[in-house]
TIFIGU-512560 format. One record per residue (C-alpha): residue number from 1; x, y, z. Coordinates in nm, 2 decimals. Layout:
<atoms>
ATOM  seq    east   north      up
ATOM  NUM       X       Y       Z
...
</atoms>
This chain:
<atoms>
ATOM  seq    east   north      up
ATOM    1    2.40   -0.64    2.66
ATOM    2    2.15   -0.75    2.88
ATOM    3    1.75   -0.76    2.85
ATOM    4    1.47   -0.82    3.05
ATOM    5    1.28   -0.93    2.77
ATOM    6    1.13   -1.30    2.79
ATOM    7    1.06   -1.49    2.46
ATOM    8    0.86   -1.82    2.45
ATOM    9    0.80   -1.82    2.09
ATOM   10    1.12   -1.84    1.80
ATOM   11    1.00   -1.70    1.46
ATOM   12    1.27   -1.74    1.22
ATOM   13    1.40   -1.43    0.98
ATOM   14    1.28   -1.62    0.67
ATOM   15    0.87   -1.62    0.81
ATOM   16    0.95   -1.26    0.93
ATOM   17    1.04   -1.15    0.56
ATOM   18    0.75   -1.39    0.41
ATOM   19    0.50   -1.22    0.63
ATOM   20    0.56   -0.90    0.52
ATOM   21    0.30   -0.67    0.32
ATOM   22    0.30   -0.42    0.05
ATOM   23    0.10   -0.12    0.13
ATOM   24    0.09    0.11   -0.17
ATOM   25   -0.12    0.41   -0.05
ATOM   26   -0.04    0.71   -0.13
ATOM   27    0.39    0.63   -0.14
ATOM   28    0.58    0.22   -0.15
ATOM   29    0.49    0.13    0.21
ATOM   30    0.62   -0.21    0.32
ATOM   31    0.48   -0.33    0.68
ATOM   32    0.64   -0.59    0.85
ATOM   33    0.56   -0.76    1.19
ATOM   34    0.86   -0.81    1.44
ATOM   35    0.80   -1.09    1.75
ATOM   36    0.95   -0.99    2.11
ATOM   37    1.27   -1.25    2.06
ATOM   38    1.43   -1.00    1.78
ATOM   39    1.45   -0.77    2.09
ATOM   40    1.77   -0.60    2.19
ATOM   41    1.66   -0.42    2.51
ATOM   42    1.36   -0.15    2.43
ATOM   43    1.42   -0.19    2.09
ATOM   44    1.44   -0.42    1.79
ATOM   45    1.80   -0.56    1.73
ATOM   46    1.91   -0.27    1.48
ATOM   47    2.06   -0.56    1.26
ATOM   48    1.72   -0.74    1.20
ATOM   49    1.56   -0.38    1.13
ATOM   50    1.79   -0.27    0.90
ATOM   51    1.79   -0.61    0.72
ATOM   52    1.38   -0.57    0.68
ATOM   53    1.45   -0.22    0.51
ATOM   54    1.69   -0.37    0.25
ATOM   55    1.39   -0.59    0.22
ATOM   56    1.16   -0.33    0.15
ATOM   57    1.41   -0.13   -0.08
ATOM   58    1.40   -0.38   -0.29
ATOM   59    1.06   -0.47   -0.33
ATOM   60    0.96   -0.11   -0.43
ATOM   61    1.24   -0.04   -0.61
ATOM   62    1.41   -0.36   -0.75
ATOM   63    1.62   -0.64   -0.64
ATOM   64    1.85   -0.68   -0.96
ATOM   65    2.12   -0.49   -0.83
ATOM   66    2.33   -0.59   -0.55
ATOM   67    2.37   -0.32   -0.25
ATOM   68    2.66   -0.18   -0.17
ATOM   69    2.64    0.07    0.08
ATOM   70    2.40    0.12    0.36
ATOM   71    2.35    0.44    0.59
ATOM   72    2.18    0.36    0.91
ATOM   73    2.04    0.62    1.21
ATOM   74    1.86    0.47    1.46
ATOM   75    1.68    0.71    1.59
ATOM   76    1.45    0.57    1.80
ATOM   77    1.36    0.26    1.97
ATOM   78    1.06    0.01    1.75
ATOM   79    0.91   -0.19    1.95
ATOM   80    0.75   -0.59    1.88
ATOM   81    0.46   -0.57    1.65
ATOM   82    0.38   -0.40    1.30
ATOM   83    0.57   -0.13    1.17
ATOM   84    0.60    0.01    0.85
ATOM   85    0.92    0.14    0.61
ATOM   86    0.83    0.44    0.36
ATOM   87    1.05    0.39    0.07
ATOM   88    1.14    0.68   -0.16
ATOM   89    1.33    0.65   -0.51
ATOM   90    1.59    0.93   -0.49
ATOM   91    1.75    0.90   -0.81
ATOM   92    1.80    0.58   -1.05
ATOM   93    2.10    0.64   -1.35
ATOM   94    2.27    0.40   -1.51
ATOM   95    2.47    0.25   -1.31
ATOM   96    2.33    0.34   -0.96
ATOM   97    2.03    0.36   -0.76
ATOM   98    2.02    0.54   -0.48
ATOM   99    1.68    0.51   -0.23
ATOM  100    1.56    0.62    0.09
ATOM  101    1.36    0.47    0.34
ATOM  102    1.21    0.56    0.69
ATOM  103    1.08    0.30    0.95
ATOM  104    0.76    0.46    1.14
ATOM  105    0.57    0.34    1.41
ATOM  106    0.27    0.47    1.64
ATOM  107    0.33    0.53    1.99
ATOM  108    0.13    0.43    2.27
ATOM  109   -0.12    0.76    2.20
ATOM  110   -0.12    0.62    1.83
ATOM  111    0.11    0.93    1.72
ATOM  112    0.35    0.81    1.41
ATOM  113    0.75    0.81    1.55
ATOM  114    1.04    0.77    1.34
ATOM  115    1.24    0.46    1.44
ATOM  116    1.50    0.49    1.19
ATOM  117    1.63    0.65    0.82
ATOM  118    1.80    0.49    0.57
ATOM  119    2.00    0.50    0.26
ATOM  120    2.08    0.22    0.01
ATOM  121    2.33    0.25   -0.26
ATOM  122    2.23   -0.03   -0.48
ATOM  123    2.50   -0.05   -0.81
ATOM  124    2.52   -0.30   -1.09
ATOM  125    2.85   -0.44   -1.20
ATOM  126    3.08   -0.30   -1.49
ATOM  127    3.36   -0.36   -1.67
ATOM  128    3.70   -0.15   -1.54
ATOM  129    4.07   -0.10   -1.59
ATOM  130    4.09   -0.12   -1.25
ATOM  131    4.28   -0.46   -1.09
ATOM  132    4.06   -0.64   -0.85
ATOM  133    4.20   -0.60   -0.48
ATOM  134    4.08   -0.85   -0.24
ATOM  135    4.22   -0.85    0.13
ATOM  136    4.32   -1.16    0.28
ATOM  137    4.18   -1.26    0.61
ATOM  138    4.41   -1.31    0.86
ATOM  139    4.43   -1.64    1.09
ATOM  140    4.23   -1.56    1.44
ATOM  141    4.40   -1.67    1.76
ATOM  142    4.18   -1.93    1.83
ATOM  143    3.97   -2.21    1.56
ATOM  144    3.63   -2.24    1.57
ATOM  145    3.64   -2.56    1.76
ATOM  146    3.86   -2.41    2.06
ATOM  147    3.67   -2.01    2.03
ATOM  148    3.45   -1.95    2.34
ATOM  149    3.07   -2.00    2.26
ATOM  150    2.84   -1.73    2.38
ATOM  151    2.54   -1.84    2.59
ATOM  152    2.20   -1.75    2.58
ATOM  153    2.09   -1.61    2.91
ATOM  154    1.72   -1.53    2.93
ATOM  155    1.68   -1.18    3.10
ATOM  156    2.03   -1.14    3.06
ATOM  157    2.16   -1.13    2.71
ATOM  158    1.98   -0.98    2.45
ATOM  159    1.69   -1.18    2.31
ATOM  160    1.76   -1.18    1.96
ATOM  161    2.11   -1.33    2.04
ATOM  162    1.92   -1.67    2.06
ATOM  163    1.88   -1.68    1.66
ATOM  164    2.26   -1.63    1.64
ATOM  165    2.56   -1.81    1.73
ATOM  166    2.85   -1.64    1.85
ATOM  167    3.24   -1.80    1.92
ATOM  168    3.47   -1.54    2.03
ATOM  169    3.86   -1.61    1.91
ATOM  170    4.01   -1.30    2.05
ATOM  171    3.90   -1.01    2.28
ATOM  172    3.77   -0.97    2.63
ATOM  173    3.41   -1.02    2.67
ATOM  174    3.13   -0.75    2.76
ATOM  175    3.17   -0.59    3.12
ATOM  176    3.51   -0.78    3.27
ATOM  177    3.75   -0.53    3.25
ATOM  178    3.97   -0.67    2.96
ATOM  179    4.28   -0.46    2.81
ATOM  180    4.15   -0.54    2.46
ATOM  181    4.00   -0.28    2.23
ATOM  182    3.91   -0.53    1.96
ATOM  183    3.74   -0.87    1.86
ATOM  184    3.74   -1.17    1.69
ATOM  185    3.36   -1.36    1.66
ATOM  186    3.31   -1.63    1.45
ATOM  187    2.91   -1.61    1.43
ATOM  188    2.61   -1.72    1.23
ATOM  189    2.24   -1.74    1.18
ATOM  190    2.11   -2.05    1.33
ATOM  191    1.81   -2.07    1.02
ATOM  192    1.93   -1.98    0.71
ATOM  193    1.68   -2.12    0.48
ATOM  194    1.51   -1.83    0.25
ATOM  195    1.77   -1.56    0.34
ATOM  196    1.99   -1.49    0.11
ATOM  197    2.34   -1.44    0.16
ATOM  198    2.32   -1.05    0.11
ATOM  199    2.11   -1.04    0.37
ATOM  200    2.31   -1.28    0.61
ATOM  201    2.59   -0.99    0.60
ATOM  202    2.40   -0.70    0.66
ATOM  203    2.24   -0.86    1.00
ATOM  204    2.58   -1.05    1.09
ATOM  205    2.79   -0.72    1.07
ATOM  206    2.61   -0.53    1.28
ATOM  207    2.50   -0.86    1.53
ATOM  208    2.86   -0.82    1.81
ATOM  209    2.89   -0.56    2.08
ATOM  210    3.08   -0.29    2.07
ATOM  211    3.48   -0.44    2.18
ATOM  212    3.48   -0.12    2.39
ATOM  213    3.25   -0.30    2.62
ATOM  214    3.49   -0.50    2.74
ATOM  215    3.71   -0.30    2.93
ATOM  216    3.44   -0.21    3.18
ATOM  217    3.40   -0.38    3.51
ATOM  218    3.03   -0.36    3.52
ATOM  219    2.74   -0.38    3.32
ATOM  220    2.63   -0.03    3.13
ATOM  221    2.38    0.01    2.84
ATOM  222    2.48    0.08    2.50
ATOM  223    2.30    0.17    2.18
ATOM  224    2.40    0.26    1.79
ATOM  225    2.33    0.54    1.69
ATOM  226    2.46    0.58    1.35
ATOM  227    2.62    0.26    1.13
ATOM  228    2.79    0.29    0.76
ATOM  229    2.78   -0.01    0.60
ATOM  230    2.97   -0.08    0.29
ATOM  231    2.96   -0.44    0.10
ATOM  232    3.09   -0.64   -0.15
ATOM  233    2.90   -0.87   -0.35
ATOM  234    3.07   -1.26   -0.23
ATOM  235    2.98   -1.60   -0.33
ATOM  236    2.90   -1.82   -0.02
ATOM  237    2.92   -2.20   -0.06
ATOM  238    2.86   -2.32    0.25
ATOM  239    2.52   -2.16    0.37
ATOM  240    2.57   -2.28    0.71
ATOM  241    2.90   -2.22    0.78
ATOM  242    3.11   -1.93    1.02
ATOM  243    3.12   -1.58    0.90
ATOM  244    3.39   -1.42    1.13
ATOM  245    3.29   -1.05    1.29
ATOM  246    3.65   -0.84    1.31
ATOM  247    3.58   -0.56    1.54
ATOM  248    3.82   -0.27    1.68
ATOM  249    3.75    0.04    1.85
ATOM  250    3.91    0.36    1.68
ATOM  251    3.86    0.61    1.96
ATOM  252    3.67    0.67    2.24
ATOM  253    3.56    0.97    2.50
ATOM  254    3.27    1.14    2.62
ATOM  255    3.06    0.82    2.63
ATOM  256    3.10    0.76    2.25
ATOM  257    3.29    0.50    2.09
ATOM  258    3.36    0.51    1.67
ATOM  259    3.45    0.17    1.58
ATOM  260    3.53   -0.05    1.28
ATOM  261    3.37   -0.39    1.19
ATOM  262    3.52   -0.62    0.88
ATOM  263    3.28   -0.90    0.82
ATOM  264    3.42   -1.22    0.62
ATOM  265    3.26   -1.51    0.46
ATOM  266    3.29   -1.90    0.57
ATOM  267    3.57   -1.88    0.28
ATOM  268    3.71   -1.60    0.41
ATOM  269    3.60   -1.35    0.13
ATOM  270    3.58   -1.00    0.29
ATOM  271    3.19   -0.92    0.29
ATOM  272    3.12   -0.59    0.43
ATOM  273    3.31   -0.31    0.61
ATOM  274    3.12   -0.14    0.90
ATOM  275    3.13    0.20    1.09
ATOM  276    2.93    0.30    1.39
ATOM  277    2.93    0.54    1.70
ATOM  278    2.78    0.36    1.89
ATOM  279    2.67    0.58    2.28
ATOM  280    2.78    0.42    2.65
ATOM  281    2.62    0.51    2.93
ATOM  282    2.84    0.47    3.18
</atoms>
Protein backbone atom coordinates (compact mmCIF):
# COMPACT_ATOMS: atom_id res chain seq x y z
CA UNK A 1 0.00 0.00 0.00
CA UNK A 2 2.47 2.47 0.05
CA UNK A 3 3.22 5.55 -2.47
CA UNK A 4 5.75 7.93 -2.99
CA UNK A 5 3.32 10.24 -4.40
CA UNK A 6 3.09 13.80 -2.62
CA UNK A 7 -0.24 15.74 -2.95
CA UNK A 8 -0.59 19.39 -1.81
CA UNK A 9 -3.75 20.00 -3.48
CA UNK A 10 -7.40 17.93 -2.44
CA UNK A 11 -9.95 18.05 -5.38
CA UNK A 12 -13.00 16.46 -4.34
CA UNK A 13 -14.83 13.48 -6.55
CA UNK A 14 -17.84 15.80 -7.09
CA UNK A 15 -15.37 18.79 -9.09
CA UNK A 16 -13.61 15.70 -10.70
CA UNK A 17 -17.13 14.47 -12.30
CA UNK A 18 -18.26 18.38 -12.85
CA UNK A 19 -15.18 18.95 -14.81
CA UNK A 20 -15.51 16.46 -17.07
CA UNK A 21 -16.14 16.98 -21.05
CA UNK A 22 -18.08 15.35 -23.75
CA UNK A 23 -16.08 14.88 -26.80
CA UNK A 24 -18.27 13.53 -29.58
CA UNK A 25 -15.90 13.00 -32.54
CA UNK A 26 -16.11 10.46 -34.45
CA UNK A 27 -17.53 7.82 -31.35
CA UNK A 28 -19.14 9.09 -27.29
CA UNK A 29 -15.78 10.24 -25.88
CA UNK A 30 -15.92 11.47 -22.28
CA UNK A 31 -12.50 13.16 -21.05
CA UNK A 32 -11.97 13.61 -17.59
CA UNK A 33 -8.92 15.21 -15.69
CA UNK A 34 -7.61 13.20 -12.62
CA UNK A 35 -5.17 15.33 -9.82
CA UNK A 36 -1.98 13.42 -8.36
CA UNK A 37 -3.96 12.75 -4.77
CA UNK A 38 -6.39 10.09 -6.55
CA UNK A 39 -3.06 8.20 -6.93
CA UNK A 40 -2.55 4.62 -5.83
CA UNK A 41 1.11 4.10 -6.61
CA UNK A 42 1.86 4.57 -10.58
CA UNK A 43 -1.58 4.57 -11.14
CA UNK A 44 -5.00 6.13 -10.56
CA UNK A 45 -6.87 4.40 -7.56
CA UNK A 46 -8.83 1.81 -9.85
CA UNK A 47 -11.95 2.69 -7.69
CA UNK A 48 -12.02 6.44 -8.74
CA UNK A 49 -11.38 5.25 -12.53
CA UNK A 50 -13.90 2.91 -12.75
CA UNK A 51 -16.35 5.28 -10.96
CA UNK A 52 -15.51 8.03 -13.85
CA UNK A 53 -16.48 5.31 -16.50
CA UNK A 54 -19.91 4.62 -14.97
CA UNK A 55 -19.86 8.37 -15.31
CA UNK A 56 -19.24 8.40 -18.79
CA UNK A 57 -21.64 5.28 -19.54
CA UNK A 58 -24.13 7.11 -18.55
CA UNK A 59 -23.81 10.29 -20.18
CA UNK A 60 -23.61 8.64 -23.71
CA UNK A 61 -25.91 6.16 -23.07
CA UNK A 62 -28.46 7.12 -20.34
CA UNK A 63 -28.62 7.34 -16.62
CA UNK A 64 -32.30 6.12 -16.13
CA UNK A 65 -31.40 2.77 -15.37
CA UNK A 66 -29.67 1.75 -12.32
CA UNK A 67 -26.25 -0.51 -12.96
CA UNK A 68 -26.03 -3.62 -11.89
CA UNK A 69 -23.03 -5.23 -12.83
CA UNK A 70 -19.62 -3.94 -13.66
CA UNK A 71 -16.64 -5.81 -15.35
CA UNK A 72 -13.39 -4.23 -14.70
CA UNK A 73 -9.55 -5.04 -16.25
CA UNK A 74 -7.07 -2.77 -15.47
CA UNK A 75 -4.78 -3.11 -17.75
CA UNK A 76 -2.55 -0.58 -17.46
CA UNK A 77 -1.44 2.08 -15.21
CA UNK A 78 -3.30 6.05 -16.05
CA UNK A 79 -1.44 8.44 -14.83
CA UNK A 80 -2.61 12.32 -13.27
CA UNK A 81 -3.98 14.41 -15.96
CA UNK A 82 -6.60 14.09 -18.91
CA UNK A 83 -7.69 10.90 -20.18
CA UNK A 84 -10.44 9.95 -22.09
CA UNK A 85 -13.28 6.78 -21.88
CA UNK A 86 -14.58 5.58 -25.45
CA UNK A 87 -17.97 4.37 -24.84
CA UNK A 88 -19.70 1.90 -27.12
CA UNK A 89 -23.56 0.90 -27.06
CA UNK A 90 -23.46 -2.92 -27.34
CA UNK A 91 -26.89 -3.82 -27.29
CA UNK A 92 -30.08 -1.97 -25.65
CA UNK A 93 -33.50 -4.43 -25.28
CA UNK A 94 -36.06 -3.99 -23.20
CA UNK A 95 -35.04 -4.56 -20.19
CA UNK A 96 -31.21 -4.34 -20.39
CA UNK A 97 -28.51 -2.30 -21.67
CA UNK A 98 -25.38 -3.51 -21.93
CA UNK A 99 -22.24 -0.91 -22.91
CA UNK A 100 -18.67 -0.91 -23.25
CA UNK A 101 -16.18 1.44 -22.55
CA UNK A 102 -12.28 1.80 -22.88
CA UNK A 103 -10.12 4.34 -20.84
CA UNK A 104 -7.10 5.52 -23.26
CA UNK A 105 -4.34 7.72 -22.60
CA UNK A 106 -1.08 8.97 -24.54
CA UNK A 107 2.16 7.94 -23.32
CA UNK A 108 5.09 9.97 -22.80
CA UNK A 109 5.97 9.65 -26.94
CA UNK A 110 2.11 10.73 -27.31
CA UNK A 111 1.28 7.04 -28.44
CA UNK A 112 -2.60 6.12 -27.24
CA UNK A 113 -2.42 3.10 -24.33
CA UNK A 114 -5.26 1.33 -22.97
CA UNK A 115 -5.61 1.86 -19.26
CA UNK A 116 -8.55 -0.17 -18.75
CA UNK A 117 -11.96 -1.95 -20.42
CA UNK A 118 -15.16 -2.06 -19.13
CA UNK A 119 -18.56 -3.50 -19.18
CA UNK A 120 -21.79 -2.10 -17.62
CA UNK A 121 -24.96 -4.03 -17.23
CA UNK A 122 -27.33 -1.33 -16.62
CA UNK A 123 -31.23 -3.02 -16.12
CA UNK A 124 -34.51 -1.36 -15.16
CA UNK A 125 -36.71 -2.87 -12.57
CA UNK A 126 -39.79 -5.35 -13.20
CA UNK A 127 -42.33 -6.95 -11.76
CA UNK A 128 -41.57 -10.91 -10.72
CA UNK A 129 -42.87 -14.05 -8.92
CA UNK A 130 -39.88 -14.16 -7.40
CA UNK A 131 -39.70 -13.39 -3.33
CA UNK A 132 -37.32 -10.71 -2.53
CA UNK A 133 -34.14 -12.18 -0.63
CA UNK A 134 -32.13 -9.74 1.31
CA UNK A 135 -29.06 -10.91 3.50
CA UNK A 136 -28.72 -9.69 6.79
CA UNK A 137 -25.52 -8.15 7.84
CA UNK A 138 -23.93 -9.62 10.53
CA UNK A 139 -22.59 -7.66 13.73
CA UNK A 140 -18.58 -6.87 13.33
CA UNK A 141 -16.39 -7.57 16.27
CA UNK A 142 -15.71 -4.22 16.94
CA UNK A 143 -18.31 -0.63 16.67
CA UNK A 144 -17.35 2.07 14.82
CA UNK A 145 -16.36 4.03 17.83
CA UNK A 146 -13.86 1.24 19.21
CA UNK A 147 -12.67 0.01 15.17
CA UNK A 148 -9.02 1.07 14.51
CA UNK A 149 -8.84 4.32 12.28
CA UNK A 150 -6.40 4.15 9.36
CA UNK A 151 -3.90 7.03 9.05
CA UNK A 152 -2.88 8.96 6.37
CA UNK A 153 0.80 8.63 5.81
CA UNK A 154 2.21 10.90 3.15
CA UNK A 155 4.70 8.72 1.01
CA UNK A 156 3.47 5.87 2.70
CA UNK A 157 -0.09 5.03 2.16
CA UNK A 158 -1.60 5.51 -0.94
CA UNK A 159 -2.66 9.07 -1.75
CA UNK A 160 -6.05 8.70 -2.66
CA UNK A 161 -6.64 7.03 0.87
CA UNK A 162 -6.78 10.75 2.17
CA UNK A 163 -10.39 11.31 0.52
CA UNK A 164 -11.51 8.12 2.44
CA UNK A 165 -11.90 7.10 5.87
CA UNK A 166 -11.18 3.73 6.92
CA UNK A 167 -11.96 1.87 10.59
CA UNK A 168 -10.98 -1.62 10.63
CA UNK A 169 -13.28 -4.00 13.00
CA UNK A 170 -11.69 -7.29 12.30
CA UNK A 171 -8.52 -8.47 10.39
CA UNK A 172 -4.86 -8.01 10.57
CA UNK A 173 -3.64 -4.95 8.88
CA UNK A 174 -1.31 -4.74 5.60
CA UNK A 175 2.29 -6.28 6.05
CA UNK A 176 2.24 -7.60 10.01
CA UNK A 177 1.99 -11.02 9.61
CA UNK A 178 -1.62 -11.54 10.88
CA UNK A 179 -3.33 -15.20 10.71
CA UNK A 180 -6.48 -13.55 9.29
CA UNK A 181 -7.58 -14.05 5.65
CA UNK A 182 -10.39 -11.62 5.98
CA UNK A 183 -11.71 -8.03 6.85
CA UNK A 184 -14.01 -5.92 8.39
CA UNK A 185 -13.74 -1.85 7.33
CA UNK A 186 -16.16 0.49 8.19
CA UNK A 187 -15.22 3.28 5.47
CA UNK A 188 -16.50 6.38 3.72
CA UNK A 189 -15.99 9.25 1.50
CA UNK A 190 -15.02 12.16 3.38
CA UNK A 191 -17.10 14.76 0.59
CA UNK A 192 -20.15 13.33 -0.45
CA UNK A 193 -21.89 16.23 -1.81
CA UNK A 194 -22.86 15.74 -5.71
CA UNK A 195 -22.08 11.95 -5.71
CA UNK A 196 -24.65 10.00 -5.67
CA UNK A 197 -25.03 6.94 -3.71
CA UNK A 198 -24.56 4.51 -6.77
CA UNK A 199 -21.49 5.96 -7.22
CA UNK A 200 -20.44 5.88 -3.44
CA UNK A 201 -20.59 1.92 -3.73
CA UNK A 202 -18.82 1.34 -6.75
CA UNK A 203 -15.56 3.48 -5.36
CA UNK A 204 -16.09 2.19 -1.62
CA UNK A 205 -16.12 -1.55 -2.79
CA UNK A 206 -13.22 -1.65 -4.49
CA UNK A 207 -11.30 1.28 -1.95
CA UNK A 208 -9.58 -1.77 1.00
CA UNK A 209 -6.56 -3.90 0.31
CA UNK A 210 -6.55 -7.10 -0.42
CA UNK A 211 -6.93 -9.11 3.43
CA UNK A 212 -4.23 -11.38 1.94
CA UNK A 213 -1.90 -8.52 2.61
CA UNK A 214 -1.98 -9.08 5.94
CA UNK A 215 -0.25 -12.09 6.60
CA UNK A 216 2.99 -10.79 5.17
CA UNK A 217 5.79 -9.54 7.28
CA UNK A 218 6.89 -6.91 4.94
CA UNK A 219 5.84 -4.52 2.61
CA UNK A 220 5.16 -5.93 -1.19
CA UNK A 221 3.23 -4.24 -4.09
CA UNK A 222 -0.07 -5.32 -5.16
CA UNK A 223 -2.33 -4.37 -8.06
CA UNK A 224 -6.01 -5.53 -9.47
CA UNK A 225 -6.07 -6.92 -12.24
CA UNK A 226 -9.48 -7.91 -12.98
CA UNK A 227 -12.77 -6.90 -10.56
CA UNK A 228 -16.53 -8.21 -11.03
CA UNK A 229 -18.71 -5.98 -9.52
CA UNK A 230 -22.31 -6.81 -8.97
CA UNK A 231 -24.89 -4.27 -7.22
CA UNK A 232 -28.09 -3.79 -5.96
CA UNK A 233 -30.03 -0.75 -6.18
CA UNK A 234 -30.25 0.52 -1.97
CA UNK A 235 -31.74 3.51 -0.45
CA UNK A 236 -29.21 5.42 1.70
CA UNK A 237 -30.51 7.82 4.40
CA UNK A 238 -27.75 8.91 5.96
CA UNK A 239 -25.37 10.35 3.21
CA UNK A 240 -22.54 10.63 5.61
CA UNK A 241 -22.71 7.71 7.46
CA UNK A 242 -20.33 4.10 7.51
CA UNK A 243 -20.61 1.78 4.73
CA UNK A 244 -18.85 -1.43 6.07
CA UNK A 245 -16.26 -3.24 3.40
CA UNK A 246 -16.54 -7.25 4.18
CA UNK A 247 -13.48 -8.79 2.59
CA UNK A 248 -12.13 -12.57 2.50
CA UNK A 249 -9.61 -14.23 0.53
CA UNK A 250 -10.95 -17.37 -1.39
CA UNK A 251 -7.52 -18.83 -2.44
CA UNK A 252 -4.32 -17.94 -3.04
CA UNK A 253 -0.87 -19.27 -4.82
CA UNK A 254 1.45 -18.33 -7.40
CA UNK A 255 1.38 -14.66 -6.37
CA UNK A 256 -2.44 -14.37 -7.07
CA UNK A 257 -5.04 -13.91 -4.68
CA UNK A 258 -9.10 -14.38 -5.81
CA UNK A 259 -11.05 -12.66 -3.18
CA UNK A 260 -14.60 -11.67 -2.19
CA UNK A 261 -15.78 -8.14 -1.17
CA UNK A 262 -19.62 -7.59 0.25
CA UNK A 263 -20.19 -3.96 0.56
CA UNK A 264 -23.22 -2.74 2.94
CA UNK A 265 -24.98 0.46 3.48
CA UNK A 266 -24.96 2.77 6.83
CA UNK A 267 -28.35 0.72 7.38
CA UNK A 268 -26.91 -2.30 6.65
CA UNK A 269 -28.60 -2.97 3.17
CA UNK A 270 -26.17 -5.26 1.22
CA UNK A 271 -24.94 -2.83 -1.72
CA UNK A 272 -22.69 -4.65 -4.01
CA UNK A 273 -20.84 -7.97 -4.17
CA UNK A 274 -17.20 -7.86 -5.41
CA UNK A 275 -14.68 -10.25 -7.12
CA UNK A 276 -11.08 -9.57 -7.99
CA UNK A 277 -7.63 -11.37 -8.59
CA UNK A 278 -5.80 -9.14 -7.51
CA UNK A 279 -1.36 -9.96 -8.32
CA UNK A 280 1.37 -9.86 -5.24
CA UNK A 281 4.60 -9.36 -5.81
CA UNK A 282 6.26 -10.93 -3.31
Amino acid sequence: MSDTTTASVITPLSQLLSSRQRLDAPAPRIRFHVTPDWQQGRTTFGGLLSVLVVQAMRDACGADWPLRALQTNFVGPVAPGAFDVEVTLLRQGKNIRQVQARVTQPDANGVEQTGGVLLGVFGTGRESGLPELRPEQQPATKDIASAFQWPYVPNLTPAFTQHLEFRQAEGGLPFTGSDEWHSRVYTRLNAVEGVDSELQAVMLADAGPTPALARLRGFAPASSVSWALELRPVTVGDATGFWRMDKEALATGEGYVNEKTTLWTPEGQMAALGYQVVAVYG
